[in-house]
N, C-alpha and C positions, 0 to 999 in steps of 0.2 A: 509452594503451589506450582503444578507445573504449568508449563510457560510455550507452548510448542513455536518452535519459529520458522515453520514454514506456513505460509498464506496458499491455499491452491485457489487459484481463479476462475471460476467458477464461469467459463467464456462461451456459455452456449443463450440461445433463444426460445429455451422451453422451461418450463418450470420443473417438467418433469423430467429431461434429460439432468439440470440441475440435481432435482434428488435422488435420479438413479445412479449419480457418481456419488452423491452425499453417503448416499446408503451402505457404499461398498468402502466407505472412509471410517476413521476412530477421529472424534473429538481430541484427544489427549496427544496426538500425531500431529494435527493437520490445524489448523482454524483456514475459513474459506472469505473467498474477496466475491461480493457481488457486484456489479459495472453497470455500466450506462445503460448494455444493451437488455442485458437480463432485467434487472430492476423495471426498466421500461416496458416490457412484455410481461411483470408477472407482479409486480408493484410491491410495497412491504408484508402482504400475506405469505410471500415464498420468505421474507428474511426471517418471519417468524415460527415459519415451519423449520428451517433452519437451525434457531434457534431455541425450538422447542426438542431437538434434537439433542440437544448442548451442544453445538459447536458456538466458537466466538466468532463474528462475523464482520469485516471489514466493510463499511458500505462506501464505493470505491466511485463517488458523484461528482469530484471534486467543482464543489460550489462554487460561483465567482457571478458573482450579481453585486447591488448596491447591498451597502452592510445591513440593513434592516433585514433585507428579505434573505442575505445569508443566515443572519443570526438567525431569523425565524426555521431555516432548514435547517442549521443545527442543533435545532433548540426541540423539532420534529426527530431527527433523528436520535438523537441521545433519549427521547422518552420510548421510540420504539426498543432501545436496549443493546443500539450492536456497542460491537467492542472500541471498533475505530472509525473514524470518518475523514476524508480530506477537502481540504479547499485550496484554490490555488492563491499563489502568494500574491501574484499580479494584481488581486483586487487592491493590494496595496493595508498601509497601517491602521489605517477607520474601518475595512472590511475585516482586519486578522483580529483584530480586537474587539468588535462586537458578534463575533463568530464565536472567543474565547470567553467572553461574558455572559454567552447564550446557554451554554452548556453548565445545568445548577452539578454546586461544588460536590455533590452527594452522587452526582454520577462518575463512575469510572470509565467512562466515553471517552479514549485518547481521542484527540486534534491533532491531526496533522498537517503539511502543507505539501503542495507538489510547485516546486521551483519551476524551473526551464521544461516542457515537453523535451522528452528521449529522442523524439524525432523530428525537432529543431536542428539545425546545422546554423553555420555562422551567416550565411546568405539571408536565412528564415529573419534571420535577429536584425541583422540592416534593414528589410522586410517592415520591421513591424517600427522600426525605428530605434533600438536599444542601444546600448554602447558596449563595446565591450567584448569579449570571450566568452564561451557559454559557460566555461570554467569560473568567471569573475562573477558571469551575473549570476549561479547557482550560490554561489560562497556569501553574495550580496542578500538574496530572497533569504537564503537559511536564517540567517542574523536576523533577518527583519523577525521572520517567524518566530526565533528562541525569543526576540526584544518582546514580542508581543504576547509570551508566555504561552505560545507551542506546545504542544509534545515533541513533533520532531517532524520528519520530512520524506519524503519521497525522493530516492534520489539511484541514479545509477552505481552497481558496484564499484566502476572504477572512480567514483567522487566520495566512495563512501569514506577512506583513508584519510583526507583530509580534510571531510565536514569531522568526523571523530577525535581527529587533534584538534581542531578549533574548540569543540563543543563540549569535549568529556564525553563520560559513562553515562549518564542517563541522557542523554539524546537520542532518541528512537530514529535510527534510518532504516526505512523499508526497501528494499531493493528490488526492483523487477527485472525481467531480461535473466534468469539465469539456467543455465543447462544443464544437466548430468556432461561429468566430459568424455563421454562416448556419444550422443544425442547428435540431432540436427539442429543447425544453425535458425533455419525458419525464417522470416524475414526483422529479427532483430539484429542489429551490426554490432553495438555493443553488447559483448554479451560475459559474463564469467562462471565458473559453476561453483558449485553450494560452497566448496570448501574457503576456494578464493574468498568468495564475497564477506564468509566470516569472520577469516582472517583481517581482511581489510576493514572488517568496525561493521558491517552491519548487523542490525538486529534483528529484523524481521527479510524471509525470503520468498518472494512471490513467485511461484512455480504455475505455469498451467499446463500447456500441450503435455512436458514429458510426465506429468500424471494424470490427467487425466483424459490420454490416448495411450494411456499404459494398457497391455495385453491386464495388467493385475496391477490395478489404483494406489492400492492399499501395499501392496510386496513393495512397490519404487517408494512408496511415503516412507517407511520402513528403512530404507536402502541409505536414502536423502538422509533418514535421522540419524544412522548410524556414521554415516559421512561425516557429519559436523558436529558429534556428539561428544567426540575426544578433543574438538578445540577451545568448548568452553571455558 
């Protein structure tokens, strides 16, 4: 079956600008991440126009509420039919676990979880009270996730190398932040492009700007696959 692993981010506020990149994309290339901002402006009618399209579709909400009313959103989303969902790990062990029991066994609805926000710094973490390195408390959320029967995690490329030797081959790391290495930097600081991220253990790669501000959407998806096609 194939298995496309690039995610494009779908980071606009119209439904329609959504399917007029959708349109110029292949299902069997690309599966697409919808967010906060879009889902909130165009609700799950657009995931399933999406969807009706056959792409696989990331719904990128990461939940964190008390565990009932997570389970109950992932329990909502796995019946609308995307592919992946996330939650963040912070809700803690009672939130990851009735999050994981919400989703019935018959669905193919990956869980995943989003550790540390990419744009936490060590200041943020004293901030909120944490202990730690953002490196320690990632390595700490992940375990909690795999304990709680996970799929896998959200994580930056440069963590992807050693959540993957902790965790093995079927550990799903998703990666965002990443660039063709010609491309603009934008306002992400970490950042690696397709090839790195591969190399280093990720499985899925969330791409947005440099495809879908591409002069040709579809030629860069194209470009990206053929990039990291000879690493598998």
């Amino acid at each position: 079956m194939h298995d496309p692993r690039i995610i494009v981010a779908l980071d606009f506020s119209s439904a329609e600008d959504a399917l007029k990149l959708a349109r110029k994309l292949k299902p069997h290339l690309c599966r697409l991440k919808v967010g906060k901002e879009l889902f909130t402006a165009t609700g799950p009618q657009l995931v399933e126009k999406l969807m009706h399209m056959e792409f696989d579709v990331f719904l990128d909400l990461k939940f964190h509420d008390i565990p009932n009313t997570v389970a109950s959103a992932c329990k909502a989303a796995a019946h609308l039919g995307v592919w992946m969902m996330n939650i963040h790990a912070l809700g803690g062990r009672k939130m990851l676990t009735a999050a994981r029991e919400a989703i019935p066994q018959s669905s193919n609805t990956k869980l995943i979880a989003v550790t540390l926000l990419t744009s936490m710094d060590q200041s943020d973490i004293a901030d909120i009270g944490l202990q730690g390195k953002p490196e320690q408390i990632v390595m700490r959320l992940a375990q909690l996730a795999k304990d709680c029967g996970l799929d896998g995690v959200v994580c930056s490329a440069l963590e992807a190398t050693n959540l993957r030797q902790q965790f093995g081959a079927d550990f799903c790391l998703v990666t965002p932040g990443i660039r063709p290495a010609d491309s603009q930097v934008n306002d992400q600081k970490r950042i690696t492009t397709p090839q790195q991220a591969i190399e280093n253990g990720a499985s899925y790669l969330v791409i947005g700007r440099p495809i879908t501000q591409a002069s040709d959407p579809l030629l860069m998806c194209q470009q990206l696959n053929s990039e990291i096609a000879n690493l598998m």
